[in-house]
C-alpha positions as CSV (number, residue, x, y, z in Angstrom):
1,X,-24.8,-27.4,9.2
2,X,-22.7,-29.0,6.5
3,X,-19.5,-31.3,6.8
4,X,-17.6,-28.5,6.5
5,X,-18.9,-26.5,9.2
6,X,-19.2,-29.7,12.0
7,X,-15.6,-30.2,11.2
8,X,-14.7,-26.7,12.4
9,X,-17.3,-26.9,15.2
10,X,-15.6,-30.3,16.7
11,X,-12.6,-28.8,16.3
12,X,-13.6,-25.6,17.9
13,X,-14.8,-28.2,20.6
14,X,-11.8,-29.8,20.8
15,X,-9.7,-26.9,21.5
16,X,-11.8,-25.7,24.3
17,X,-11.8,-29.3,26.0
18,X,-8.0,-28.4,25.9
19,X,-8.6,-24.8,27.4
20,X,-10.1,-26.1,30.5
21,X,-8.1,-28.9,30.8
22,X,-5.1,-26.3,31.0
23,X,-7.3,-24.2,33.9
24,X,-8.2,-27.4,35.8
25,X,-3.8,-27.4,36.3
26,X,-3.3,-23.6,37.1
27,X,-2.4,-22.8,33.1
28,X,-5.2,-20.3,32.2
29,X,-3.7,-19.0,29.0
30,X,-5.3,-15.9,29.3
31,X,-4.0,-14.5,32.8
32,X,-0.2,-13.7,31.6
33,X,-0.1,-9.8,31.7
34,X,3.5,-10.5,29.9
35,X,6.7,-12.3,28.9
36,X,10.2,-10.9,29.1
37,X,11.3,-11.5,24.9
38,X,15.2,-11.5,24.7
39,X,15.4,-12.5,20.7
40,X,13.6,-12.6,17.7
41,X,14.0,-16.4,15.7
42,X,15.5,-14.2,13.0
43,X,18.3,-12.9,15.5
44,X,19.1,-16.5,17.5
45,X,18.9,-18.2,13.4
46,X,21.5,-15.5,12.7
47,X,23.6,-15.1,16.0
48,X,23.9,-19.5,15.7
49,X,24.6,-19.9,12.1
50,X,28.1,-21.2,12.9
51,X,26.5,-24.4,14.5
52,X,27.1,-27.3,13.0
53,X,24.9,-30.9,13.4
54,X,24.8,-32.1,17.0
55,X,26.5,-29.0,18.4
56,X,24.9,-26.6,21.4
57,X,25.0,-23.6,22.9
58,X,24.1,-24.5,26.4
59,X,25.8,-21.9,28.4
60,X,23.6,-19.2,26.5
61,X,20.0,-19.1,27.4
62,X,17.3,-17.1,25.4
63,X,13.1,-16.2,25.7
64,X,11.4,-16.1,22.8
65,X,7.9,-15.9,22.5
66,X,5.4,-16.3,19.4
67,X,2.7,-18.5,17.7
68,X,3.4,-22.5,17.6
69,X,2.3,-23.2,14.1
70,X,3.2,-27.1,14.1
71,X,3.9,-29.1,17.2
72,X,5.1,-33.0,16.5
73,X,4.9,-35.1,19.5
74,X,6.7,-38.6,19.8
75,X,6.6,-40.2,23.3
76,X,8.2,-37.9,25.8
77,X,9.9,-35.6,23.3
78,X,8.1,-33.2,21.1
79,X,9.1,-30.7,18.1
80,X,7.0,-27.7,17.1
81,X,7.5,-24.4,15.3
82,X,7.0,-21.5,16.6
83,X,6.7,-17.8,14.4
84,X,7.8,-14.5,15.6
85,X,7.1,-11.1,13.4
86,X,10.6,-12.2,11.9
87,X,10.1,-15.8,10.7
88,X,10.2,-19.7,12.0
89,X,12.2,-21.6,14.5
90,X,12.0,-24.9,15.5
91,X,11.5,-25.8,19.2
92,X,12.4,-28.9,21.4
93,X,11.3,-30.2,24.2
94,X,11.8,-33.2,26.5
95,X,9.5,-33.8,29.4
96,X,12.3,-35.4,32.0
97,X,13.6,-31.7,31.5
98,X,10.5,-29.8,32.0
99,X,8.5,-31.9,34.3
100,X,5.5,-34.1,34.0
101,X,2.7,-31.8,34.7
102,X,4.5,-29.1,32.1
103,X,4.9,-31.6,29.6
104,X,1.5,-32.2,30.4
105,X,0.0,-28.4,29.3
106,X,2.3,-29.1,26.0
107,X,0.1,-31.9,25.5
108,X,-2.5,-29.3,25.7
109,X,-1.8,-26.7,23.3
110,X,-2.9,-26.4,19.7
111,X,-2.0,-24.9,16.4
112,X,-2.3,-20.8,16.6
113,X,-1.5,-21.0,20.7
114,X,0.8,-18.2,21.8
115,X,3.6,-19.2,24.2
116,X,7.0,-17.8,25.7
117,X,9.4,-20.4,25.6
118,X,13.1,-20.1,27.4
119,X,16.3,-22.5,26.4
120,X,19.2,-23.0,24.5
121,X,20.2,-23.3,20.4
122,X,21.5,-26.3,19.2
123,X,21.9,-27.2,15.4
124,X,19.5,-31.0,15.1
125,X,21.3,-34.1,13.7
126,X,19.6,-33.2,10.4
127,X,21.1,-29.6,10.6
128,X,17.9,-27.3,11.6
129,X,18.7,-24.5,14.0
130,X,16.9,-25.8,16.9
131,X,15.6,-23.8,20.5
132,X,16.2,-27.0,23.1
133,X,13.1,-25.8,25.5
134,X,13.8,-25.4,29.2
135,X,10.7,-24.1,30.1
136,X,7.7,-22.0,28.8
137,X,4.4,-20.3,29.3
138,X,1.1,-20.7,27.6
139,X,0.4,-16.9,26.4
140,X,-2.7,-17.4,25.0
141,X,-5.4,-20.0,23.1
142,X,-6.4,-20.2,20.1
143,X,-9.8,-21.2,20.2
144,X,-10.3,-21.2,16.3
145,X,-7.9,-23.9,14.2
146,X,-6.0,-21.9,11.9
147,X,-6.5,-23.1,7.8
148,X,-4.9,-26.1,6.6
149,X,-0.7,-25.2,6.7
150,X,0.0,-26.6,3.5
151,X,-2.7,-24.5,0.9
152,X,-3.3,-21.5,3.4
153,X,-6.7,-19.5,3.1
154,X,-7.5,-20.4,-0.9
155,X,-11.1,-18.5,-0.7
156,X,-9.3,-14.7,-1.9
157,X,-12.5,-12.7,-0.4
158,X,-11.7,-14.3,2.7
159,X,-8.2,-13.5,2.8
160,X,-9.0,-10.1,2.7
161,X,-11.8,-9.8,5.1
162,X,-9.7,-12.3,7.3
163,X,-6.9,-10.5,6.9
164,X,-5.4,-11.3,10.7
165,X,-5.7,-15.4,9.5
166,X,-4.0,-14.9,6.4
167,X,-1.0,-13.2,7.9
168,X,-0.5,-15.6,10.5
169,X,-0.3,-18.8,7.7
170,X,0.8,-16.7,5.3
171,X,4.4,-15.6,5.4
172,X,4.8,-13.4,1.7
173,X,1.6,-11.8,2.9
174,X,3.5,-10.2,6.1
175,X,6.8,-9.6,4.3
176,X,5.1,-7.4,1.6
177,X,3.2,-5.9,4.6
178,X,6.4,-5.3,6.4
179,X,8.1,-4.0,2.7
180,X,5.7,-1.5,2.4
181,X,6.5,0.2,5.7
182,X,10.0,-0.2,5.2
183,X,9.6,1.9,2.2
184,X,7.2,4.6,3.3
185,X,9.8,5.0,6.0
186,X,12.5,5.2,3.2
187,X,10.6,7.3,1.2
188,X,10.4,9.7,4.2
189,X,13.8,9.8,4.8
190,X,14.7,10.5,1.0
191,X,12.0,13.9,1.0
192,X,13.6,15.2,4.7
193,X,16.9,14.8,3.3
194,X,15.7,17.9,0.6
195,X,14.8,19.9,3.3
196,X,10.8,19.3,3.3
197,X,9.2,18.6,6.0
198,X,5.9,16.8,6.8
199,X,2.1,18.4,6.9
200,X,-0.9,17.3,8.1
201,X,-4.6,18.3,6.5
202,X,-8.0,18.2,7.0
203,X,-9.4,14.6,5.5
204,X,-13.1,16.5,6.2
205,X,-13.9,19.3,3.7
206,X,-16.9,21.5,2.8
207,X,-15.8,21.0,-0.7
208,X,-13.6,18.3,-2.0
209,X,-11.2,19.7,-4.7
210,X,-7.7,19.3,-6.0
211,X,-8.9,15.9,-8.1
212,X,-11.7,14.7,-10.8
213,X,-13.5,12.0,-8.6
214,X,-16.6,11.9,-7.0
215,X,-16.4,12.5,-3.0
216,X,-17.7,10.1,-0.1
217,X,-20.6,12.8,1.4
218,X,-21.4,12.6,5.3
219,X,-23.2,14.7,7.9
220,X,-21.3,17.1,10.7
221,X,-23.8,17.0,13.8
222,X,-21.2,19.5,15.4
223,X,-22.0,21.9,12.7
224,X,-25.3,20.9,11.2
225,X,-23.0,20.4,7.9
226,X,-22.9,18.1,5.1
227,X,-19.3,17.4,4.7
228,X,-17.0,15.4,2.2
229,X,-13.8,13.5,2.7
230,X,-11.2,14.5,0.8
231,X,-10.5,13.2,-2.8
232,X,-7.0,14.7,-2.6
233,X,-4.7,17.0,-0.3
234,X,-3.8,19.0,-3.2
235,X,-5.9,22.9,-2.4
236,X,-4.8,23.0,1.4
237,X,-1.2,22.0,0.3
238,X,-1.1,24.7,-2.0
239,X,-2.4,27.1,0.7
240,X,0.5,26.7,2.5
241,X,2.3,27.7,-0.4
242,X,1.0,31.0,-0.4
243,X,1.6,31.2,3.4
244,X,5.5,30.5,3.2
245,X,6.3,27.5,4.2
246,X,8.3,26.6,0.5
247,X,9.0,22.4,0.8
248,X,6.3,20.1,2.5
249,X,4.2,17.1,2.0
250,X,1.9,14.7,3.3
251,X,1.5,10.9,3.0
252,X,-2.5,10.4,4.2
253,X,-5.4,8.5,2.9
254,X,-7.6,9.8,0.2
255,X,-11.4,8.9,-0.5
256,X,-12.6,8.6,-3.9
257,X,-16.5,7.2,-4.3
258,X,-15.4,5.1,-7.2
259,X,-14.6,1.7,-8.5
260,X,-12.7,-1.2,-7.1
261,X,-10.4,-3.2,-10.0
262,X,-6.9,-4.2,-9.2
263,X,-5.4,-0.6,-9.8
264,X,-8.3,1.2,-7.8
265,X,-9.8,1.1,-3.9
266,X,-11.7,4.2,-3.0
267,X,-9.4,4.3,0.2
268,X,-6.1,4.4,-0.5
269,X,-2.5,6.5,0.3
270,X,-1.4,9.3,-1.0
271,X,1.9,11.2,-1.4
272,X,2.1,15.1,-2.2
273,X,4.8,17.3,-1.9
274,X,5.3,21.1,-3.2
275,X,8.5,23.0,-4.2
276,X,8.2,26.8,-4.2
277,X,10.7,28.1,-7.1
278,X,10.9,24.8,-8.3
279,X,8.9,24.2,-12.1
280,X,8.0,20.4,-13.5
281,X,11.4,20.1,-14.8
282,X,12.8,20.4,-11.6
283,X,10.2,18.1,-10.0
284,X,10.8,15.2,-12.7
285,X,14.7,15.0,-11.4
286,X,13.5,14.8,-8.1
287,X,10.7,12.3,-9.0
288,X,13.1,10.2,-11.0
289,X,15.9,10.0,-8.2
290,X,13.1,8.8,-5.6
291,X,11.9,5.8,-7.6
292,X,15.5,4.9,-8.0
293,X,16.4,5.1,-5.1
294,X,13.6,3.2,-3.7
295,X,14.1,0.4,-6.2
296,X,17.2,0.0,-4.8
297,X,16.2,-0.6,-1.8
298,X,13.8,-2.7,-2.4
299,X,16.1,-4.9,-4.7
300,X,19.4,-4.6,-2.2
301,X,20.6,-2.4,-4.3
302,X,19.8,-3.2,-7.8
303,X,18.1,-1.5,-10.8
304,X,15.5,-3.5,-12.0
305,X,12.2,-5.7,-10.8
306,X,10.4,-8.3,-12.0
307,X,7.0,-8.1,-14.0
308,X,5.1,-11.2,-14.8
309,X,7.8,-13.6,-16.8
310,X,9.9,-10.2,-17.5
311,X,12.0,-7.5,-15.5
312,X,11.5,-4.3,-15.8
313,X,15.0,-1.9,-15.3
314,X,15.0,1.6,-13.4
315,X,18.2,2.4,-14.8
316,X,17.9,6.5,-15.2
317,X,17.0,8.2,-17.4
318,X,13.6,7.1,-17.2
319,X,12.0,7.4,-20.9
320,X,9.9,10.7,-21.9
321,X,7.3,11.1,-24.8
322,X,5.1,13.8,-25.3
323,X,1.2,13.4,-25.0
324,X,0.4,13.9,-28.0
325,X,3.0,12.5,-29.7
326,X,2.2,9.5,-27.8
327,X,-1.4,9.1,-29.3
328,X,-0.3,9.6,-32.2
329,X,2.2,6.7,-32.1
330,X,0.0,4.3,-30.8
331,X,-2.8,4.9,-33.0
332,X,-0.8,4.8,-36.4
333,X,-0.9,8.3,-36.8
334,X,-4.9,8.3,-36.7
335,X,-4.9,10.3,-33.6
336,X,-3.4,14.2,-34.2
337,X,-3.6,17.1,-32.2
338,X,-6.4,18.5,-33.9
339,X,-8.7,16.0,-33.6
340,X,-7.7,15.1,-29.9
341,X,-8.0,19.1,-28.7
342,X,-11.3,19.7,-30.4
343,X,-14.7,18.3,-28.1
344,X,-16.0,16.8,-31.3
345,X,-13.4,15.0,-32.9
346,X,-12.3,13.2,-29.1
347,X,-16.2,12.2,-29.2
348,X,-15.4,10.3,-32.7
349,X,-12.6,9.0,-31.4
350,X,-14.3,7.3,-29.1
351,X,-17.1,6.3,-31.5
352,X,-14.2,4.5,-33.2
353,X,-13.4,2.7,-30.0
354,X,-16.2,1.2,-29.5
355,X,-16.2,3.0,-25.7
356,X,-19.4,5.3,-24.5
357,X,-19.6,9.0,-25.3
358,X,-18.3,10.8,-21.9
359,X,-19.8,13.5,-20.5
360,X,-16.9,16.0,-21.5
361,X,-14.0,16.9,-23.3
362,X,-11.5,15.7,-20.3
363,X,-13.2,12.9,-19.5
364,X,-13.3,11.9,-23.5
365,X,-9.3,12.2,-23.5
366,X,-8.6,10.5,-20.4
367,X,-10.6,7.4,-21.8
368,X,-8.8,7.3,-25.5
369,X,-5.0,7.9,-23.5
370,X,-6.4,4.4,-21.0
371,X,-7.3,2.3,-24.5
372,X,-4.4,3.5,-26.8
373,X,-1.2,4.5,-24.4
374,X,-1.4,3.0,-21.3
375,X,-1.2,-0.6,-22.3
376,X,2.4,0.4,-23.9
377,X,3.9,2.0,-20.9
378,X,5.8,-1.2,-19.3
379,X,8.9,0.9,-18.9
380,X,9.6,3.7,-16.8
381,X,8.4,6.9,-18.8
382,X,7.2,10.1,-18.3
383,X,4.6,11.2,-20.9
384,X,4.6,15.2,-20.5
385,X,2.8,17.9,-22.5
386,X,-0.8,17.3,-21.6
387,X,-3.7,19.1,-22.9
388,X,-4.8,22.2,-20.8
389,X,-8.7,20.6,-20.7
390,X,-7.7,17.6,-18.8
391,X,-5.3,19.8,-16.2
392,X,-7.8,22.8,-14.4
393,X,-4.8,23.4,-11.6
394,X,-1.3,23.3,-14.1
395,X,0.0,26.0,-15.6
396,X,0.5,26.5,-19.6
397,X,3.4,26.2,-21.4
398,X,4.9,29.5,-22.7
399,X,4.7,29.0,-26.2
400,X,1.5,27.0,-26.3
401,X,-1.9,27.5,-24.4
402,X,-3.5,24.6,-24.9
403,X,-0.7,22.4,-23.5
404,X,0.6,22.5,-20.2
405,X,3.5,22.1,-18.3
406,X,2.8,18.5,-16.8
407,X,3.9,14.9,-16.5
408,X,2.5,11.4,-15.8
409,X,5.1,9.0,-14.6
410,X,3.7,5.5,-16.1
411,X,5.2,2.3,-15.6
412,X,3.9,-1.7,-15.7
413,X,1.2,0.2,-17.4
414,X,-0.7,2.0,-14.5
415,X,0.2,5.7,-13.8
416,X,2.2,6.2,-10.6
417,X,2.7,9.7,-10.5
418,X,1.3,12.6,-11.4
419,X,3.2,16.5,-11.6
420,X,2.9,19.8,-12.9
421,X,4.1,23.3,-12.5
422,X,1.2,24.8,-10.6
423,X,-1.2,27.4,-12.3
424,X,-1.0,30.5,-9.6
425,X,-2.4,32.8,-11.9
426,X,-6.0,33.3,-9.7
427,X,-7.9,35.1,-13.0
428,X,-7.1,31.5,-14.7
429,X,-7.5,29.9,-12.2
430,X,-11.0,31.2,-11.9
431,X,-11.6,31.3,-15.1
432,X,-10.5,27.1,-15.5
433,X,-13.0,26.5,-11.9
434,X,-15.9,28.3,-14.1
435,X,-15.4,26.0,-16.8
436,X,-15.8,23.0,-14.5
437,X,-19.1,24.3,-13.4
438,X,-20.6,24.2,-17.0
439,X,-19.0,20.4,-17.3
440,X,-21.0,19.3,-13.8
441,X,-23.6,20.9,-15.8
442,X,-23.4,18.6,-18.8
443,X,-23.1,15.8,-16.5
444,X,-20.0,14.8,-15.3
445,X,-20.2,13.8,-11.9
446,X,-16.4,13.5,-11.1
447,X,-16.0,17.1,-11.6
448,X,-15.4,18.9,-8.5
449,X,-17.5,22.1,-7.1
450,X,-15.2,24.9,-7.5
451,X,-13.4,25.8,-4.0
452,X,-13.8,29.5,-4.6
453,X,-11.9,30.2,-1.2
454,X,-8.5,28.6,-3.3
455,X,-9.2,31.5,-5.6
456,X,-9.1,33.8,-2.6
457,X,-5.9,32.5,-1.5
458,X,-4.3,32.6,-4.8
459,X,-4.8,36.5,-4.9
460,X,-2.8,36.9,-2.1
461,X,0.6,35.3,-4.7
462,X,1.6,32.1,-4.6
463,X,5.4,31.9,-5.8
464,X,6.4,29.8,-9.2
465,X,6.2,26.2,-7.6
466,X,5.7,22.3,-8.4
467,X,3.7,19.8,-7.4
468,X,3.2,16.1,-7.4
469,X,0.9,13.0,-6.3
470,X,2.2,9.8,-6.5
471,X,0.2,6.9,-5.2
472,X,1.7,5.2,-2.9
473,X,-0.1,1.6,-2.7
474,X,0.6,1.6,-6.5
475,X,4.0,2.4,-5.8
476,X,4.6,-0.4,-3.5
477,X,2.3,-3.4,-5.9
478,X,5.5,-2.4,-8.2
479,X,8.0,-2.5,-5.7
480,X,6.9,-5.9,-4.3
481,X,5.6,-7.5,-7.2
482,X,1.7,-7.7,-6.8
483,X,-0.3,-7.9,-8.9
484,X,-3.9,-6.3,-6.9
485,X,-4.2,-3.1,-4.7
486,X,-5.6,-5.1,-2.3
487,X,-1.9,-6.9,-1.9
488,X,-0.6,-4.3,-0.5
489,X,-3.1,-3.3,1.6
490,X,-3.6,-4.7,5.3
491,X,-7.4,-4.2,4.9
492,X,-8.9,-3.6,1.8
493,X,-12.3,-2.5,1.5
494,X,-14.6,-5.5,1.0
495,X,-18.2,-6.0,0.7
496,X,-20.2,-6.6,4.2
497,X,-20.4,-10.3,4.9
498,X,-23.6,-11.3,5.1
């Protein structure tokens, strides 16, 4: 064992010495079934602001109950701080007030231990909001000493795989946690008030369309099935389209069996909503008033977050270039449509790179747009107009078959959502799924099998009607300023421990 790990085991030691001394008086930390709480610190710091130094509030009493996360003993009087899901108070205590065999279990009680505690606020001689203790209960022991208060859980793996430790020390870790469902609950609230209304679909699928990614695969004992879990919601959405039900979406997890980097997990959270009648145009408005709207709440009403050293404004309108005309800005004029639409000429391209040929057109294009665009896109900006190769479910524009009518929404250079006005034509439709099976063919494993069954649906009409995925966890790294996935994630996916 090294010096590192006897530390932890005598302190470990320590704390259980402290367990049974708290038995041997009638204090078994673990036998409370509950505590009546009466405030939150953030409501008694709030309701006793006005208190100024060396002034109470005796004649109002209040529980509280939390985690102590410092405790500073001097003689017969003791401070500690206790944390709630809403922040810090300090705590006092005197033991002619509580007794000596009470002040004797405070003796007792470590770093991490859960307690109730009832009294009174007072504002301290050196002006901290103060609970003056009258009494408490031990709620619960922490057996394992929480990581050094001052630098937190440095080891980042750890963080993650510990992620119950690092919210307890670890403040900005629970407020971005408690941000993000603020927002999804926002973001809720903004799609109702349009009049859709939340779905729920199948995460396991015989086949795993809607998306270029290669599915997780299991086994269905029930049915003597292989199975896949769903690499978007996009093809039963869409079916509910052609059964009437006009405005909907879902917010669920997706599983993609792909890399991990600071933009990607292969769990993560989807939005997707559908507008029958409704084309892209129509979804961009909408898409656009949602991100502002949800800036604004993240910022308490203001129009712009920060970025690294820089901010980045929201302020509509959001910018709009075409795809094309976007590669051909930021390659100097190298990159023109002809070149970029023909299979050969995105294969040079790439030769010119310096990046590996790709198995297919698509994936040849969605690798130049990463290394020439993507770095540019700080702003807000929708880059519409994409190729028809690199979109199998969006329909074509009117006057032009090999573009579609699609956007991207881009912004701190990562792509956060993603709409088109949906292809319901089933004959291209099936011809676009048969062109997919030739590029699985060549290679490309991210292509989907064809879910012939959508087809099927499809020839029963679907209405004109737009669609869009926007990825939430992205959403909310820009919202709260994080830089990793995994930042906004309670529990990222992580390697086994060994």
């Amino acid at each position: 064992m090294d010096e590192l790990g006897k530390t932890e085991a005598a302190l470990v030691a320590a704390r259980r010495e402290n367990l049974a001394a708290l038995r041997s008086r009638g204090s078994d930390p673990f036998a409370a079934r509950r505590f009546e709480v009466e405030a939150t610190a953030a409501e008694l710091l709030e309701r006793y602001g006005f208190l100024v130094p060396g002034q109470d509030a005796s004649a109002e009493g209040w529980s509280i109950a939390g985690r102590m996360l410092s405790k500073r003993t001097m003689g017969k009087t003791s401070f500690a701080d206790l944390a709630d899901r809403t922040g810090k108070l300090q705590l006092y205590i005197r033991k002619e007030e509580v007794g000596e065999r009470a002040f004797d279990d405070w003796g007792d009680l470590d770093r991490g231990d859960l307690i109730g505690v009832r009294g009174y606020m007072f504002r301290s001689k050196l002006g901290e909001p103060t609970l003056h203790v009258t009494s408490f209960s031990v709620l619960g022991k922490a057996l394992m000493p929480l990581p050094d208060k001052w630098h937190g859980l440095q080891d980042v793996e750890k963080r993650y795989r510990q992620r119950y430790v690092d919210l307890i020390v670890s403040p900005d870790v629970r407020d971005v946690m408690i941000m993000r469902s603020r927002l999804i609950a926002e973001m809720r609230r903004f799609i109702d008030s349009y009049g859709f209304y939340e779905v729920e679909t199948p995460t396991l699928l015989h086949v795993a369309g809607g998306a270029a990614a290669r599915p997780f695969v299991t086994e269905c004992n029930a049915l003597d099935q292989t199975m896949q879990l769903r690499i978007a919601t996009e093809l039963n959405l869409k079916r509910l389209i052609v059964a009437g039900l006009e405005r909907f979406y879902e917010i669920g997890r997706i599983f993609r069996n792909e890399g991990i980097d600071t933009t990607h997990s292969p769990e993560f959270t989807m939005l997707e909503l559908y507008a029958a009648y409704w084309d892209v145009s129509d979804m961009m408005e909408f898409n656009e008033a949602l991100i502002a709207h949800l800036v604004s709440v993240a910022t308490d009403g203001g129009t712009e977050l920060p970025h690294g050293d820089a901010t980045i404004s929201f302020a509509r309108p959001f910018a709009r270039i075409e795809y094309l005309d976007a590669m051909a800005r930021h390659s100097g004029g190298a990159y023109t449509r002809e070149r970029l639409l023909d299979s050969g000429g995105a294969q040079h391209i790439l030769r010119e790179l310096g990046i590996p040929p790709s198995p297919s057109h698509s994936h040849a294009l969605d690798k130049i747009f990463e290394r020439v665009v993507e770095p540019h896109l700080t702003a807000p900006t929708f880059v519409t107009g994409y190729p028809v190769v690199v979109s199998p479910l969006a329909k074509r524009r009117e006057n032009d078959p090999d573009i579609v009518d699609r956007y991207e929404l881009f912004c701190a250079s990562m792509e956060i959502s993603n709409a088109f006005t949906e292809l319901n034509d089933p004959d291209d439709q099936r011809a676009r799924f048969a062109a997919q099976v030739a590029e699985r063919a060549a290679g490309n494993e991210e292509i989907p099998e064809p879910d012939w069954d959508y087809v099927r649906a499809l020839e029963y009409g679907m209405p004109p009607t737009a669609g869009i995925g926007i990825g939430v966890d992205r959403l909310i790294m820009l919202l709260t300023a994080q830089r990793s996935i995994r930042d906004v994630m309670l529990f990222p996916l992580q390697r086994q421990h060994g």
